[in-house]
Backbone and ligand atoms as CSV (ligand in chain L), in Angstrom:
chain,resi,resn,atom,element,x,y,z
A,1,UNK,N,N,84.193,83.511,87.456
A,1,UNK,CA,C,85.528,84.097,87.590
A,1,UNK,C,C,86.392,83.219,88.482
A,2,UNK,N,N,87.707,82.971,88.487
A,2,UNK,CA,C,88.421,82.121,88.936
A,2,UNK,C,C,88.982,82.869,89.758
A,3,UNK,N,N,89.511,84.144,90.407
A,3,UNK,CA,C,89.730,84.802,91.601
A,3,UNK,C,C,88.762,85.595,91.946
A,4,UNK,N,N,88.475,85.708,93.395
A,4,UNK,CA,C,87.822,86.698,94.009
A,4,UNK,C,C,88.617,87.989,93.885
A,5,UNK,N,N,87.564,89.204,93.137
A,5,UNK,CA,C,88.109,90.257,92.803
A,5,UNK,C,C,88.765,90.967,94.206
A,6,UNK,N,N,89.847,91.736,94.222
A,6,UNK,CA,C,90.592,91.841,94.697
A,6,UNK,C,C,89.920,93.465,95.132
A,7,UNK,N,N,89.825,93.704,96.671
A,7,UNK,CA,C,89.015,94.590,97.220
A,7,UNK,C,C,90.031,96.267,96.730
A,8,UNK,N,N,88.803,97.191,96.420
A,8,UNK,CA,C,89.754,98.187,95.752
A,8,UNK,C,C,88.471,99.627,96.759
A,9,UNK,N,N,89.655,100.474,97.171
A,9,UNK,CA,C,88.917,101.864,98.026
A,9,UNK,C,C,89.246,103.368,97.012
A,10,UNK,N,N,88.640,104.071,97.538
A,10,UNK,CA,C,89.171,105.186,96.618
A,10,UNK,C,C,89.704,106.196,97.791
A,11,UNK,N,N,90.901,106.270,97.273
A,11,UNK,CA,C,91.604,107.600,98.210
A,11,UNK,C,C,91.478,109.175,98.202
A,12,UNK,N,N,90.877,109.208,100.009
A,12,UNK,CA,C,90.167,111.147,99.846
A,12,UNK,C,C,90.817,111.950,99.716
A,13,UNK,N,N,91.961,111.832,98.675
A,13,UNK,CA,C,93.044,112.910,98.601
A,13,UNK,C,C,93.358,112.792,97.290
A,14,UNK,N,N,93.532,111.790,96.685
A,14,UNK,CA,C,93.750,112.142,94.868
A,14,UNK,C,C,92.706,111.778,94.362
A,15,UNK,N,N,91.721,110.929,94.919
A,15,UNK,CA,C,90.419,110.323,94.566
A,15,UNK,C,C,90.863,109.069,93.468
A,16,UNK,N,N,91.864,108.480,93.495
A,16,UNK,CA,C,92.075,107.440,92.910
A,16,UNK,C,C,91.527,106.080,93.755
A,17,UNK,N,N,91.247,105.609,92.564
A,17,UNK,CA,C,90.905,103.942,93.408
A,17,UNK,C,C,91.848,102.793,93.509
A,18,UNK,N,N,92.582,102.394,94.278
A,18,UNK,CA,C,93.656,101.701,94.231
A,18,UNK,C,C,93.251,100.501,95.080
A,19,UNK,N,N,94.003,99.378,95.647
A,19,UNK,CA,C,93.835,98.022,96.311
A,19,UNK,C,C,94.311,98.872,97.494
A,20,UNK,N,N,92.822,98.065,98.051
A,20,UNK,CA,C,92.827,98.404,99.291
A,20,UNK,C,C,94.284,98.251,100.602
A,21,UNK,N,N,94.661,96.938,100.319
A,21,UNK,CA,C,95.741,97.044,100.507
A,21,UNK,C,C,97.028,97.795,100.490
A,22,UNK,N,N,96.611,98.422,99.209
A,22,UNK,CA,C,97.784,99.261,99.117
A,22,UNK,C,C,97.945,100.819,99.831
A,23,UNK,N,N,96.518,100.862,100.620
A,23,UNK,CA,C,96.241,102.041,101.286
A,23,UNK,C,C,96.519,102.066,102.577
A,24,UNK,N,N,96.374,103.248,102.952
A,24,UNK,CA,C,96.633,103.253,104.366
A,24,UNK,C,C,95.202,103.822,105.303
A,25,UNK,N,N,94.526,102.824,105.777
A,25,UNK,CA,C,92.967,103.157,106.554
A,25,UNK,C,C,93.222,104.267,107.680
A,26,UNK,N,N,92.636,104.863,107.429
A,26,UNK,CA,C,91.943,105.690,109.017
A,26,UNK,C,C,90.474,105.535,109.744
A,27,UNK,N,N,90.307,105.262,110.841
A,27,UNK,CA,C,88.902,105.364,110.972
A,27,UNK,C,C,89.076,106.407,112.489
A,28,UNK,N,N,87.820,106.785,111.663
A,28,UNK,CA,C,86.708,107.691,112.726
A,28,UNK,C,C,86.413,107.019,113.841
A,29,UNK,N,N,86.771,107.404,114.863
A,29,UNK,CA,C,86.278,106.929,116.380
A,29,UNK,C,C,84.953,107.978,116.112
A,30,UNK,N,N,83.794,106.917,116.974
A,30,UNK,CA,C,82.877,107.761,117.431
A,30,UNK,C,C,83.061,108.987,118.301
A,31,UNK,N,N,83.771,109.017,118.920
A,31,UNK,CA,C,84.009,110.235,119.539
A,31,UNK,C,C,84.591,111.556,118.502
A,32,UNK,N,N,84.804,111.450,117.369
A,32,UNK,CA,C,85.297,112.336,116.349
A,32,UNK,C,C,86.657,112.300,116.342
A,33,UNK,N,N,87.674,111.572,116.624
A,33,UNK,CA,C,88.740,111.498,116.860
A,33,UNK,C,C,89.795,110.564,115.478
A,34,UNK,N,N,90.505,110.579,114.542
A,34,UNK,CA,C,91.132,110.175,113.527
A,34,UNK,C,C,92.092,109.061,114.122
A,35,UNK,N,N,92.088,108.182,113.837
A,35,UNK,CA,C,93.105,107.218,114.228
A,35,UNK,C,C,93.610,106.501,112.891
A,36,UNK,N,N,94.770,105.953,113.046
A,36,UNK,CA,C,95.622,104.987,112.223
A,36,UNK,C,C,95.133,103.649,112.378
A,37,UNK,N,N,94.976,102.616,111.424
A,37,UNK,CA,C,94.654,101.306,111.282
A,37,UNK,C,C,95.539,100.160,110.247
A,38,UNK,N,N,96.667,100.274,111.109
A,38,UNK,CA,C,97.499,99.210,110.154
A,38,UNK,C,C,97.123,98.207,109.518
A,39,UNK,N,N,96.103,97.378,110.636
A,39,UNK,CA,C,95.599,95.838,110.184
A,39,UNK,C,C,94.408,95.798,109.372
A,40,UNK,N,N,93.552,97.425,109.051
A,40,UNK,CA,C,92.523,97.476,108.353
A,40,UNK,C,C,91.675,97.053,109.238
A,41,UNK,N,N,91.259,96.677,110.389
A,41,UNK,CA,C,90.338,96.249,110.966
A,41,UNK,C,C,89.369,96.795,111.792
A,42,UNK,N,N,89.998,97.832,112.560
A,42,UNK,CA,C,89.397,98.058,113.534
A,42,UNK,C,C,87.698,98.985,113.068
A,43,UNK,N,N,86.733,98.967,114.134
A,43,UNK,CA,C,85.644,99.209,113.564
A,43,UNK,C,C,85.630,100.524,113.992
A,44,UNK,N,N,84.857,100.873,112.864
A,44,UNK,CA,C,84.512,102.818,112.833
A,44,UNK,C,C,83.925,102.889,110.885
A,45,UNK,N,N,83.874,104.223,110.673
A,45,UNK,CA,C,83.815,104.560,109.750
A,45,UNK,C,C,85.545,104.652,108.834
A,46,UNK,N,N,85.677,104.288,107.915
A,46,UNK,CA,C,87.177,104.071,107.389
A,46,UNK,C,C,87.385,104.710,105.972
A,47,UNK,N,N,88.594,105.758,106.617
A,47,UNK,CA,C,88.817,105.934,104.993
A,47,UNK,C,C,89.934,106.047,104.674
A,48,UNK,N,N,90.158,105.964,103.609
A,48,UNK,CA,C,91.321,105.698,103.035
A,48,UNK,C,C,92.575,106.627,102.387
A,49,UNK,N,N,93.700,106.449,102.500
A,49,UNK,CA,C,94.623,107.268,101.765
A,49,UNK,C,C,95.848,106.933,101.333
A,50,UNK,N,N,96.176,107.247,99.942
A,50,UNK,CA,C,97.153,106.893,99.413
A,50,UNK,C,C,98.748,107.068,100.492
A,51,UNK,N,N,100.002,106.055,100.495
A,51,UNK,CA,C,100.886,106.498,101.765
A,51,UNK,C,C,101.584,107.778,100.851
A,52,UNK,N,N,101.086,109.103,100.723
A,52,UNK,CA,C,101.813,109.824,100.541
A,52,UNK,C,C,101.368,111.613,101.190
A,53,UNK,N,N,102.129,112.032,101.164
A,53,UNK,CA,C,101.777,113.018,102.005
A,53,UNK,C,C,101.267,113.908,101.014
A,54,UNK,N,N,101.073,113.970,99.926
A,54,UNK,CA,C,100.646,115.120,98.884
A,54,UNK,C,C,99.261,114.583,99.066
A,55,UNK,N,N,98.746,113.349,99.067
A,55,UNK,CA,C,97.140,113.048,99.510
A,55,UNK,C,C,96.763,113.234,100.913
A,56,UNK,N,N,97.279,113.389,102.050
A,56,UNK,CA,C,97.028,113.946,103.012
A,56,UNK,C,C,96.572,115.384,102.928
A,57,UNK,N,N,97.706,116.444,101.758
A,57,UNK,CA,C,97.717,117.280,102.089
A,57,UNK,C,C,95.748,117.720,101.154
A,58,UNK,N,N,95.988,116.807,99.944
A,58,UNK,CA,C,94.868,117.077,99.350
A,58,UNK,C,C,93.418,116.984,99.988
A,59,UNK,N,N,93.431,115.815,101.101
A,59,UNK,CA,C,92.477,115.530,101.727
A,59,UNK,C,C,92.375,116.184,102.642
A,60,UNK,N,N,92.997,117.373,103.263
A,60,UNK,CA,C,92.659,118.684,103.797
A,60,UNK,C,C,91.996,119.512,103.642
A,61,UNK,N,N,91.933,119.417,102.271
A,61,UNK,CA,C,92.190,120.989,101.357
A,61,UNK,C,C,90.310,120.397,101.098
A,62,UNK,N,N,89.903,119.300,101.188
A,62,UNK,CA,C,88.521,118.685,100.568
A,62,UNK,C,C,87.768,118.690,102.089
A,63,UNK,N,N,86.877,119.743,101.536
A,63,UNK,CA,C,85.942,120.327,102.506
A,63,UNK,C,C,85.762,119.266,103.533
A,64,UNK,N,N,84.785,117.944,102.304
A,64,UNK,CA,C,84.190,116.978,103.094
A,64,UNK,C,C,85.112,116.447,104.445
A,65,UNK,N,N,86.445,116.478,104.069
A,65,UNK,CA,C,87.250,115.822,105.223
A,65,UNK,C,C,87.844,116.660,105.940
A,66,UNK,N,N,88.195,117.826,105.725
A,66,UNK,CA,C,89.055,118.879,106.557
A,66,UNK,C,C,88.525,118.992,108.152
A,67,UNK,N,N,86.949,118.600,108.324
A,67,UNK,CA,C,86.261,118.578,109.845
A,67,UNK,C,C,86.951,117.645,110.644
A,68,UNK,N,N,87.090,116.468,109.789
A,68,UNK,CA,C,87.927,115.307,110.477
A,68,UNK,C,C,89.542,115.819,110.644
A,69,UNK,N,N,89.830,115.981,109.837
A,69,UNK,CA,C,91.232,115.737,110.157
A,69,UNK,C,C,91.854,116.684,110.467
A,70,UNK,N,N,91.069,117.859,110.896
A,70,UNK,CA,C,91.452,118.912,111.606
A,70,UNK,C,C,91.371,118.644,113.184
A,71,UNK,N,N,90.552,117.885,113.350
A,71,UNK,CA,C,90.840,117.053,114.946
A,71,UNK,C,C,92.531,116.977,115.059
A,72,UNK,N,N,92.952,116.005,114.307
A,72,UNK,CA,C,94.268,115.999,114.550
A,72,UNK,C,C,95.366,117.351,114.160
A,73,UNK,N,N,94.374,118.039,114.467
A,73,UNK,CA,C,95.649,119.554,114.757
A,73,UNK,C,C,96.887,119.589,113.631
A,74,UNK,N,N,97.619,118.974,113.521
A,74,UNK,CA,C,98.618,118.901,112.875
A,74,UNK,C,C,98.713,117.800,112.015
A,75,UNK,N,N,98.454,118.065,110.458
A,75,UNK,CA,C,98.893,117.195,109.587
A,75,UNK,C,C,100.018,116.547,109.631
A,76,UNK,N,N,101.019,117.487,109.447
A,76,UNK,CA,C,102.508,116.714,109.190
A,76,UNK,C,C,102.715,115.257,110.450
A,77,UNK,N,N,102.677,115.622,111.621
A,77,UNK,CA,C,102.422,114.995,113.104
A,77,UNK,C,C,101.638,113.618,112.974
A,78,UNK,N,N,100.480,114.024,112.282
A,78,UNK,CA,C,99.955,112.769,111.971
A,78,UNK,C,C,100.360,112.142,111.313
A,79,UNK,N,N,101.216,112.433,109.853
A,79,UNK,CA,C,101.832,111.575,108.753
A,79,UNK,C,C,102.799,111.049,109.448
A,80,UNK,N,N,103.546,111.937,109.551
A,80,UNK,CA,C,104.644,111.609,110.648
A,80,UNK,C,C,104.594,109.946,111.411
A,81,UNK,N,N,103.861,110.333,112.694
A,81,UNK,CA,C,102.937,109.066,113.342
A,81,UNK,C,C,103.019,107.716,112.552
A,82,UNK,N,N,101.902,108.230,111.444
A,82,UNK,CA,C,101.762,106.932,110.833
A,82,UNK,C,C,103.192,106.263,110.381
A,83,UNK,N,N,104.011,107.041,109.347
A,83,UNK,CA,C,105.529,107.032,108.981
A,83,UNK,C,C,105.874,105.762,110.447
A,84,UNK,N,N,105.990,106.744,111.604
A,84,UNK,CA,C,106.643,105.818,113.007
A,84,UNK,C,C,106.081,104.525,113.086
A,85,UNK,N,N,104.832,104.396,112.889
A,85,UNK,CA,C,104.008,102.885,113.092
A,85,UNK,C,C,104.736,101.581,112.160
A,86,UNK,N,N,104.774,103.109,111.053
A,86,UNK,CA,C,105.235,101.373,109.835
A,86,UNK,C,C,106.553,101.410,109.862
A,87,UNK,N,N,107.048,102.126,110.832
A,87,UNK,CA,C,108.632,101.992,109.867
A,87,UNK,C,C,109.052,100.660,111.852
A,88,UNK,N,N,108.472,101.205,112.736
A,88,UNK,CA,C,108.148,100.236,114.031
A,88,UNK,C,C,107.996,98.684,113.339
A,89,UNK,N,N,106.851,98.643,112.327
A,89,UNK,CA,C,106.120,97.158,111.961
A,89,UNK,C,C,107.523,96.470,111.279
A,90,UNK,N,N,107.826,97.245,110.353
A,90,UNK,CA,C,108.879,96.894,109.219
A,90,UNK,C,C,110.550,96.504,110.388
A,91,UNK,N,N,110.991,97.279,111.387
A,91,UNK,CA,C,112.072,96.905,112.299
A,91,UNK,C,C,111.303,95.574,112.752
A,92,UNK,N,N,110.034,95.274,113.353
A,92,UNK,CA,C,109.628,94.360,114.004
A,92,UNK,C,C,109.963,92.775,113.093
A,93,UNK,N,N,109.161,92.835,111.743
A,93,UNK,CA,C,109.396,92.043,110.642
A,93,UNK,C,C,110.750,91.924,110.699
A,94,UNK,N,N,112.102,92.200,110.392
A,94,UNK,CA,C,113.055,92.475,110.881
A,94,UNK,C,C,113.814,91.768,111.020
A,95,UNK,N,N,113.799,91.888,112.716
A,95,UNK,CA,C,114.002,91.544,113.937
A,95,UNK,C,C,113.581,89.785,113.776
A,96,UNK,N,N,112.173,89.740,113.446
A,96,UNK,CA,C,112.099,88.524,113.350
A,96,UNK,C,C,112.149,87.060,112.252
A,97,UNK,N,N,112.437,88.154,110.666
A,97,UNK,CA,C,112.784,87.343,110.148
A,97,UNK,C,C,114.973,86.789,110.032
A,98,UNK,N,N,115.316,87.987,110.881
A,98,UNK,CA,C,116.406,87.436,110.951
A,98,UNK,C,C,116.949,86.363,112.045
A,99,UNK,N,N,116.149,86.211,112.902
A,99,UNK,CA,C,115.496,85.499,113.951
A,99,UNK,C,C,115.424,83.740,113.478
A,100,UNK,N,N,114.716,83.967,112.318
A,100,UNK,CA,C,113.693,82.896,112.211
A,100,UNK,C,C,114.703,82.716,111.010
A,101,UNK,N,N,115.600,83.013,110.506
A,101,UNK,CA,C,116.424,82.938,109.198
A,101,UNK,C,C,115.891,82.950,108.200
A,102,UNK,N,N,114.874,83.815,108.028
A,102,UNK,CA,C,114.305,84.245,106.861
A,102,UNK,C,C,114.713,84.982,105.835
A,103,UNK,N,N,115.832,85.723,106.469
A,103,UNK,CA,C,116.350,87.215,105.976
A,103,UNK,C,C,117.840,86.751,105.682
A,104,UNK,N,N,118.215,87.084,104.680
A,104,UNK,CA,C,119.864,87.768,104.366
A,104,UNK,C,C,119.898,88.706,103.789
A,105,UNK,N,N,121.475,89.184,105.073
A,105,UNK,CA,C,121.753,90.356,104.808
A,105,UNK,C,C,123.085,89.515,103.634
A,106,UNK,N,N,122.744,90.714,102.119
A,106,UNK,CA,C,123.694,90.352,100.926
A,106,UNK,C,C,124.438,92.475,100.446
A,107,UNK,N,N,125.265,91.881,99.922
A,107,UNK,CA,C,126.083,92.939,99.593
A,107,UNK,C,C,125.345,93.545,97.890
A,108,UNK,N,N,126.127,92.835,96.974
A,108,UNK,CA,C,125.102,93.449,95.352
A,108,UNK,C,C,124.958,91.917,94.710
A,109,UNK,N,N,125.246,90.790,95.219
A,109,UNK,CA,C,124.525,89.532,94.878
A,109,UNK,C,C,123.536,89.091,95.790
A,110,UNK,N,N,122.631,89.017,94.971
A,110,UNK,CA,C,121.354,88.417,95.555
A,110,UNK,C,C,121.819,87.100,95.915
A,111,UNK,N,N,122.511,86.286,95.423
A,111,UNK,CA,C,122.867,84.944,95.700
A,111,UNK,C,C,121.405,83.880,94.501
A,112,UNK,N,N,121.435,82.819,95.346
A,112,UNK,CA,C,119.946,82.249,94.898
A,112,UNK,C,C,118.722,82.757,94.990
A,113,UNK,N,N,118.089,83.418,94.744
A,113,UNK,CA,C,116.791,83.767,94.436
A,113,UNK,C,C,115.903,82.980,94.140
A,114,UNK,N,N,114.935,82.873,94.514
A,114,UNK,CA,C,113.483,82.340,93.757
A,114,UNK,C,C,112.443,83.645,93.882
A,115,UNK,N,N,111.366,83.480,92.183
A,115,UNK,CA,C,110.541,84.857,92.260
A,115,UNK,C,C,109.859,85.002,93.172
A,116,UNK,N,N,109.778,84.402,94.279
A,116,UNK,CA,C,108.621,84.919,95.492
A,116,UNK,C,C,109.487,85.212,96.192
A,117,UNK,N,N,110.301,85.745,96.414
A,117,UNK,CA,C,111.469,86.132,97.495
A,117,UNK,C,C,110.964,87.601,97.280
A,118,UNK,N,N,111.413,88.300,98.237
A,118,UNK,CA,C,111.763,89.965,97.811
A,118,UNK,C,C,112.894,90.312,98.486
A,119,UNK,N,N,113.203,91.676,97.801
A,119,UNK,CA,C,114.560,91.630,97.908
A,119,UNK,C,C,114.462,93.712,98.338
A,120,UNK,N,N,115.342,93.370,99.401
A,120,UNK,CA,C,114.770,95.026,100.115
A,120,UNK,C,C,116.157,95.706,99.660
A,121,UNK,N,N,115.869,97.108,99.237
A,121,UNK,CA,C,117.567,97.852,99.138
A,121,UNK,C,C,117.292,99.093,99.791
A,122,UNK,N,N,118.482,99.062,100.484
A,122,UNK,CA,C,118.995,100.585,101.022
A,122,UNK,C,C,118.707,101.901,100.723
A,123,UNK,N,N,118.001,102.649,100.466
A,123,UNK,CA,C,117.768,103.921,99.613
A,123,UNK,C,C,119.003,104.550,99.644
A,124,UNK,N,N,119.849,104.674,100.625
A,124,UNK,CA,C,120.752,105.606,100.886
A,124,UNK,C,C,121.959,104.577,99.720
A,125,UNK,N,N,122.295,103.453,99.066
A,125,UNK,CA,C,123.109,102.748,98.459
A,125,UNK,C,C,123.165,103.562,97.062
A,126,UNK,N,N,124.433,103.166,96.677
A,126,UNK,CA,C,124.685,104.588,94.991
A,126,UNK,C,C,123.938,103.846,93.878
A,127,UNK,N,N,123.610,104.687,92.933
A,127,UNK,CA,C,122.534,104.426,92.134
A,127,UNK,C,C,123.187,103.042,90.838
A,128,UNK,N,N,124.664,102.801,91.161
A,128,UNK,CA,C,125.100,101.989,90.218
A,128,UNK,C,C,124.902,101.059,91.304
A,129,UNK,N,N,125.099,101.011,92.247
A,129,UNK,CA,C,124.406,99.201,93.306
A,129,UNK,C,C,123.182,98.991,92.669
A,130,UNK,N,N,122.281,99.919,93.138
A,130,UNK,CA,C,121.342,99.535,93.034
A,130,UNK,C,C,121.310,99.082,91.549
A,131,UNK,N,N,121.047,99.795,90.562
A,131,UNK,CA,C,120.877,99.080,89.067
A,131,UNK,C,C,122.047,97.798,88.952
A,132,UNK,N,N,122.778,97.119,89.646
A,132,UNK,CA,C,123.587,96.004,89.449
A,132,UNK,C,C,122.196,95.001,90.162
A,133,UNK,N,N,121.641,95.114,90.900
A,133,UNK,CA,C,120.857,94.544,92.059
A,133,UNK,C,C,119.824,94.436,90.835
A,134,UNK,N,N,119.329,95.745,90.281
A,134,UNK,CA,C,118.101,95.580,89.318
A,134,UNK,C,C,118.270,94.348,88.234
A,135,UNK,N,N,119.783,94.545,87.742
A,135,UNK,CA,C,120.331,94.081,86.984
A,135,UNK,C,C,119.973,92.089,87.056
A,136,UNK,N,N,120.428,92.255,88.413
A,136,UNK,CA,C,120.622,90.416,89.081
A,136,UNK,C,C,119.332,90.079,89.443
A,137,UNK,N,N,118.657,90.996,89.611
A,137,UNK,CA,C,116.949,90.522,89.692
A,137,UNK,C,C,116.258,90.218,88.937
A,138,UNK,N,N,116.320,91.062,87.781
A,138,UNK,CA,C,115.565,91.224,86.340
A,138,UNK,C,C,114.848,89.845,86.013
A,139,UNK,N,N,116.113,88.690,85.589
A,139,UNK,CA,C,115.660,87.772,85.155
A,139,UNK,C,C,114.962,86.985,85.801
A,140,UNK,N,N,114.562,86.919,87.044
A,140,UNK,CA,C,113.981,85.931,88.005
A,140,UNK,C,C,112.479,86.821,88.373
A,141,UNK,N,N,112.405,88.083,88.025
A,141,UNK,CA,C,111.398,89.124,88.216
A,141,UNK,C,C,111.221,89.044,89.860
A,142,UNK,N,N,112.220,88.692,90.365
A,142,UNK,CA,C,111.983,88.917,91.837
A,142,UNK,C,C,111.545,90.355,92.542
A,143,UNK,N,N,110.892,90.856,93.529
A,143,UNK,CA,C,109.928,92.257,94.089
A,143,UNK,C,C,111.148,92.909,94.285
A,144,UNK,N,N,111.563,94.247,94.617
A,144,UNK,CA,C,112.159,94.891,94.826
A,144,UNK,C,C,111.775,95.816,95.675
A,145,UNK,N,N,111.794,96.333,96.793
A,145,UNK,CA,C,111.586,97.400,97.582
A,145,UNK,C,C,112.527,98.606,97.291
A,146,UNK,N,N,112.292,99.374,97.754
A,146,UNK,CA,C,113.313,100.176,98.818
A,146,UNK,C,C,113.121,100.977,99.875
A,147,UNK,N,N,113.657,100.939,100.860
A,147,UNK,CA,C,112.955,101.959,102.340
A,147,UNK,C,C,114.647,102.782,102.547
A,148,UNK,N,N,114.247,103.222,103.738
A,148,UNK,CA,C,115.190,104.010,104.271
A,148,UNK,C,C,116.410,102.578,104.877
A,149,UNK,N,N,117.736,103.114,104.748
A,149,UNK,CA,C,118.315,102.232,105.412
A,149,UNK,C,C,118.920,101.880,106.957
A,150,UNK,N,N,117.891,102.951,107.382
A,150,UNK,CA,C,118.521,102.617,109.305
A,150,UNK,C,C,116.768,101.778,109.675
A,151,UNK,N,N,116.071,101.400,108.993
A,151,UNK,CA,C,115.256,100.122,109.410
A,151,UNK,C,C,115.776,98.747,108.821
A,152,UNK,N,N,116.714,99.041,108.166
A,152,UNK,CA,C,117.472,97.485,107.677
A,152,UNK,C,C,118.897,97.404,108.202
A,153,UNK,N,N,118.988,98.131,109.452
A,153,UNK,CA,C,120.810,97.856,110.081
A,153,UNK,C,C,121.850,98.232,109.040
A,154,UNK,N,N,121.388,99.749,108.134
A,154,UNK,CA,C,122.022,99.933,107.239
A,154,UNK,C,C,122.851,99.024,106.129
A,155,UNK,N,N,122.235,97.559,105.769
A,155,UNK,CA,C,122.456,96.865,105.067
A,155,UNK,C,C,122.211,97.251,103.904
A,156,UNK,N,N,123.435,96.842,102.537
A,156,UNK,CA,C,122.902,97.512,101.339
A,156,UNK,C,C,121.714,96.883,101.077
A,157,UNK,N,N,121.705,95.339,101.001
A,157,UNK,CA,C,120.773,94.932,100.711
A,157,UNK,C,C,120.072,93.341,101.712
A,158,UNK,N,N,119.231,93.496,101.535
A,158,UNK,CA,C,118.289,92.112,102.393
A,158,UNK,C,C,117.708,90.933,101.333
A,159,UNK,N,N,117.730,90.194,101.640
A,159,UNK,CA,C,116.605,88.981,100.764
A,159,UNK,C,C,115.940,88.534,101.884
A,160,UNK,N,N,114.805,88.512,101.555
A,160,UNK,CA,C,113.636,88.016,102.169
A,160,UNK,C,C,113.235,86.537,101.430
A,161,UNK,N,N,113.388,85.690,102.283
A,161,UNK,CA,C,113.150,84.475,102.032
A,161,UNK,C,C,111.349,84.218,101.997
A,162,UNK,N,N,110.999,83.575,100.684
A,162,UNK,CA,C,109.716,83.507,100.248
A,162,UNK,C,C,109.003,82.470,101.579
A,163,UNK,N,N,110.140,82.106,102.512
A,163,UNK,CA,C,109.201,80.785,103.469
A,163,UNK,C,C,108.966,81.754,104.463
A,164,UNK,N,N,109.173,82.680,104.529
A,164,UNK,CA,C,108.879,83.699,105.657
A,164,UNK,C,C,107.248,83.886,106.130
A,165,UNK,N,N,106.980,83.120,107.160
A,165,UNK,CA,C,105.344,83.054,107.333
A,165,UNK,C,C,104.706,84.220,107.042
A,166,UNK,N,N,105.458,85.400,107.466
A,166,UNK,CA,C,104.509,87.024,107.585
A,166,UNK,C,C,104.765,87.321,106.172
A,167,UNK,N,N,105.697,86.525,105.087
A,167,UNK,CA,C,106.233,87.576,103.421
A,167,UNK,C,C,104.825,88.213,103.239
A,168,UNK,N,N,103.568,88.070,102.856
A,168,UNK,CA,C,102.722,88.784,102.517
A,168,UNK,C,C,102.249,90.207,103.155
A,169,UNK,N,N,102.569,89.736,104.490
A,169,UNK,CA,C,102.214,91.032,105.045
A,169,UNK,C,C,103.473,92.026,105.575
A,170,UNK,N,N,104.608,91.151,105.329
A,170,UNK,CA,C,105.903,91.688,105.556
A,170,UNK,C,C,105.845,92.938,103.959
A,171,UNK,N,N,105.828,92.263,102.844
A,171,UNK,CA,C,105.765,93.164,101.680
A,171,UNK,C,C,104.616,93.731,101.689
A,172,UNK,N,N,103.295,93.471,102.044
A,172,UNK,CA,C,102.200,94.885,102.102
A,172,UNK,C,C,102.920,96.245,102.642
A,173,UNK,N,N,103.484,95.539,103.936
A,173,UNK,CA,C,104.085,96.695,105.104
A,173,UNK,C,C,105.254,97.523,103.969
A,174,UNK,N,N,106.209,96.351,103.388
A,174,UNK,CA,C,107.308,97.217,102.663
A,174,UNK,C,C,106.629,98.024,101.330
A,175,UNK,N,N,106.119,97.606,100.893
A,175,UNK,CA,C,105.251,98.769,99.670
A,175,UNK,C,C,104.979,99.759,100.084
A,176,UNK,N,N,104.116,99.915,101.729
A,176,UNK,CA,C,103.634,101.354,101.498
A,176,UNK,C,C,104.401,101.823,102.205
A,177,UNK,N,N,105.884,101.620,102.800
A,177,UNK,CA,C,106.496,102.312,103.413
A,177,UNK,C,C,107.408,102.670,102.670
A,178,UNK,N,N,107.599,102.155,101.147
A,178,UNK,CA,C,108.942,103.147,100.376
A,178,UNK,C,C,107.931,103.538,99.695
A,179,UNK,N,N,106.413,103.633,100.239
A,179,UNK,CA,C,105.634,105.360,99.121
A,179,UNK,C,C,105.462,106.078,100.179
A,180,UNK,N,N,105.599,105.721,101.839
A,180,UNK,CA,C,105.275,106.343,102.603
A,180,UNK,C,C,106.841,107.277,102.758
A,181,UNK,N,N,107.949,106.758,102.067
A,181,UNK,CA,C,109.182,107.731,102.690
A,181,UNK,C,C,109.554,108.312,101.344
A,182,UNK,N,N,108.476,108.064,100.197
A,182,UNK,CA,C,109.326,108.570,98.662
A,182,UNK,C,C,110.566,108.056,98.133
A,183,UNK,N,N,110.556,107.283,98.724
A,183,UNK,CA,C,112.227,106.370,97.797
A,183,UNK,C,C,111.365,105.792,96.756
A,184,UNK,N,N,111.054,106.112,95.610
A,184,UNK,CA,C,110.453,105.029,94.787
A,184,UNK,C,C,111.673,104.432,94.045
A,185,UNK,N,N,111.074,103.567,93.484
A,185,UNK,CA,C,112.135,102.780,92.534
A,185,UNK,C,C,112.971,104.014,91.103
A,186,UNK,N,N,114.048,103.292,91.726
A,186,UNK,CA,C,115.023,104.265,90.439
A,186,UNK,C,C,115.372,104.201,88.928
A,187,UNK,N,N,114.740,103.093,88.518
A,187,UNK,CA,C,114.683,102.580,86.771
A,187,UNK,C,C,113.666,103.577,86.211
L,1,ZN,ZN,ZN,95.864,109.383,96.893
């Protein structure tokens, strides 16, 4: 095989198996305690969940896990939490690709594009921007996000420049944070 298969978990709330990446880890402290794991790393027992709160709520409701994650007292609090971590990571990314001039802020032209760029939009922007944006992307199949727009300085829209050292983990972070806030894509 010419790629190493691409690591895939199954989530304790819809029981789907998705890229690991695309999940959001928790691990078990030995002490019985639920924690958040942005970087996937930290050691414990780890499990996984889709960024949406209907698999939280499912992975409640499933015996096997309800012991755990009843530690954390309050579901919503915890989603919540996590929500704060990434939407923290995603201002941080930010901050520093506008820094590092990675980032433009653009109105409904993307300008030059290349397909490894991604291109972040406003959720709160009217649904004819956005499909003009879909529109100017299409042909280059450039990524498309969308998050909330007070982590992008209420800009309609951003380009993320493909030389951006963190883009990979800058767009891991932006994927699961427009499933973590439900803005999905509007086409
Ligand atoms: Zn799920």
């Amino acid at each position: 095989m010419r790629h190493k298969k691409e690591p895939h978990r199954q989530c304790i709330g819809c029981r789907k198996v998705q890229p690991k990446k695309e999940l959001l880890r928790l691990v078990l402290l030995p002490a019985g305690k639920i924690v958040f794991d942005p970087q996937q790393t930290k050691d414990g027992r780890g499990m996984y969940l889709c960024p949406d709160q209907r698999c939280f709520s499912l992975a409640y409701k499933n015996s096997r896990w309800k012991k755990y994650l009843l530690e954390n007292k309050d579901l919503q609090d915890f989603f919540h939490g996590i929500h704060e971590t990434m939407s923290s990571s995603i201002e941080y990314y930010f901050a520093l690709g506008i820094k590092m001039k990675y980032l433009e802020y653009t109105n409904d032209d993307p300008g030059t594009l290349q397909r490894e760029d991604v291109i972040v939009i406003n959720s709160g922007v009217s649904k004819e921007q956005k499909n003009r944006m879909y529109a100017a992307v299409q042909e280059k199949g450039t990524e498309i996000v969308t998050i909330p727009g007070n982590c992008m300085n209420d800009a309609p829209c951003v380009t993320v420049k493909n030389r951006f050292p963190m883009i990979s983990r800058f767009t891991r972070d932006l994927r699961i944070f427009e499933r973590l806030s439900s803005k999905g894509l509007v086409l």
